[in-house]
N, C-alpha and C positions, 0 to 999 in steps of 0.2 A: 240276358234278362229280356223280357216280351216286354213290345212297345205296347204301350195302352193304345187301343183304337182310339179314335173319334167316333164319336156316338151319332147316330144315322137316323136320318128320318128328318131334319132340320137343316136346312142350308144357311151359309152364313147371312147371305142377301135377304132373306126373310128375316133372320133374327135383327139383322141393321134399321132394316125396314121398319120390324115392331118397335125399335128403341129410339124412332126417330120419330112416333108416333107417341110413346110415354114422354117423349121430352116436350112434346107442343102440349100433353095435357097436364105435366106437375112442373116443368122446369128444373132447372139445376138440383135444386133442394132434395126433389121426391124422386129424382132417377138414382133405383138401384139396379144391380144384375137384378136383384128377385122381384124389381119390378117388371122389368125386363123378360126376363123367363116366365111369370104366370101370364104375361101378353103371349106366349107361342105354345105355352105349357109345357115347361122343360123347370127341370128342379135349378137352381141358381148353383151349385157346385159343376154344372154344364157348360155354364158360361164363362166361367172363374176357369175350366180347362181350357176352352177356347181363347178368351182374349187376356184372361189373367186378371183383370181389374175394371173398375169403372172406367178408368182412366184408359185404359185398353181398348175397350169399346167403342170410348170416343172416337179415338185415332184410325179405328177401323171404319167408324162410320164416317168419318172426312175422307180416309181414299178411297171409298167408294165414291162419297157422292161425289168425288174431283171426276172422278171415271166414268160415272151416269151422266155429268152436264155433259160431256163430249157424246154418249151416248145418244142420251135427248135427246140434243140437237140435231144429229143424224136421222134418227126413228121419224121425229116431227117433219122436219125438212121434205122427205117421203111421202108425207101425205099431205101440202102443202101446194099448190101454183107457182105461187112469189115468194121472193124471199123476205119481203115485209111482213107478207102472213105467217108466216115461220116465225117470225122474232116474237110477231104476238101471243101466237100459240104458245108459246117456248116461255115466254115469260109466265103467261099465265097457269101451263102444268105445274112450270119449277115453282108455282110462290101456294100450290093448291095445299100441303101442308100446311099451311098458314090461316087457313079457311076461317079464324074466327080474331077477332082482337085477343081472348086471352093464349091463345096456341101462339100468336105472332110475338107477343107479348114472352113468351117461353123460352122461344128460338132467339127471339134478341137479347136474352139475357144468359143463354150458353155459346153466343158470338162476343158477348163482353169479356165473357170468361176465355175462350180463345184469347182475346188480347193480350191477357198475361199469364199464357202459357205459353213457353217457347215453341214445344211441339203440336199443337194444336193450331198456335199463330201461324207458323209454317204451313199449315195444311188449310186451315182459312184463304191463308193468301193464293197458293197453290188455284184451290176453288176459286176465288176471285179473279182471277189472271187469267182460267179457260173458259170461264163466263165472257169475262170482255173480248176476252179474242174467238170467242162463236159470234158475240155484238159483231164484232168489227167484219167479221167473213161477213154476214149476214146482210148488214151496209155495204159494206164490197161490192158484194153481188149485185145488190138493189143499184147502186149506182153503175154497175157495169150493163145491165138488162134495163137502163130506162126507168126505172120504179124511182129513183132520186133523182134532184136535178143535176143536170151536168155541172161536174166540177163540186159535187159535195164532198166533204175533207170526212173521208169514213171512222178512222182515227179518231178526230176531235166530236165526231156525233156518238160514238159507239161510248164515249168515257163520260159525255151526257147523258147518253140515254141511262147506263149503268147507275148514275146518282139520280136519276130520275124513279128510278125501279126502288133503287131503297128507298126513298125520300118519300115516293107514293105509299109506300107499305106501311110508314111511319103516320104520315097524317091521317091515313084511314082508320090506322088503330087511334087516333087521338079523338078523332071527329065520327068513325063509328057511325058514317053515312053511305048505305050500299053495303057491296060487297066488295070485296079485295080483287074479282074480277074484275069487277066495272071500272075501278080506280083504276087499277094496272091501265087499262083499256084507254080511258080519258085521258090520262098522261102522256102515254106514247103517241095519241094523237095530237095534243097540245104539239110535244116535242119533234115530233116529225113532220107534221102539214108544213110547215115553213120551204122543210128542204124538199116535199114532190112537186111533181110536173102540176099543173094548173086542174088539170082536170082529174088528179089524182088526190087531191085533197080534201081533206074528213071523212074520210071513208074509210081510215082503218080500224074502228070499232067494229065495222060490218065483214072485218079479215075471217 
């Protein structure tokens, strides 16, 4: 018996792409495949071959993004100086999905839904764990090249800065002043002036 081909002309990574683009603008409720599909223009019985369900798609679209944060970080790093400037950039690519209070508003409400699903949680956490350990190389670094001050605990600043990054995404959608750049921005600088060298201080909005 002939295997069915895979239908050509659409990669997966575009289709992940567009459905992580439908979920910052309906949220849980209004993501279907066939929303999904008229975003790349593929009939929804396409998609239903490929990942088999909504539920499917999720899970595709979590190991990917676990594999693009590592990605990022690399790409970013690259075109960067320092590696404080990198954390900056990095933060602010990875949260540009999120560009308006109600997209953010979207995404934190299919991260709640991760909670209580086991295999979705798994893969949230997964994402979560190569987040903070790009933070903490990234402190590493900075503390290893002079950019922090001697003797900064990279560990305990990288699991700060990580609740600082949610936390800012969070008040900006509440308070709706600026942009989700700027916030990112002001925070990390809050959070890290303490630990640079003297002369290295408030100047990472300018990264």
């Amino acid at each position: 018996m002939a295997m069915v081909g895979r239908p050509r002309g659409v990669e997966d990574a575009v289709i992940l792409h567009a459905a992580a683009q439908v979920m910052g603008r309906v949220g849980p409720a209004g993501l279907t495949l066939a929303a999904v599909a008229r975003e790349v223009g593929l009939v929804p019985a396409t998609l239903v071959q490929r990942f088999g369900s909504k539920h499917g798609l999720l899970l595709a679209l979590a190991d990917l993004s676990e594999k693009n944060a590592s990605e990022m970080a690399e790409r970013v790093r690259q075109s960067h100086d320092s590696a404080l400037g990198t954390l900056v950039a990095l933060t602010v690519e990875s949260a540009a999905v999120m560009a308006t209070p109600e997209s953010f508003a979207n995404h934190l409400a299919f991260l709640c839904m991760d909670l209580g699903d086991p295999q979705l949680y798994e893969r949230a956490l997964a994402i979560h764990r190569t987040q903070k350990r790009v933070i903490e190389e990234l402190l590493t670094e900075a503390a290893g090249t002079g950019e922090l001050r001697a003797g900064s605990d990279a560990a305990a600043l990288a699991r700060t800065v990580q609740a600082i990054i949610a936390g800012a995404g969070l008040t900006w959608a509440l308070e709706r002043e600026g942009t989700l750049e700027q916030r990112l921005r002001q925070e990390l600088d809050v959070v890290l002036s303490p630990h640079l060298p003297p002369r290295e201080s408030h100047n990472l909005e300018e990264s």
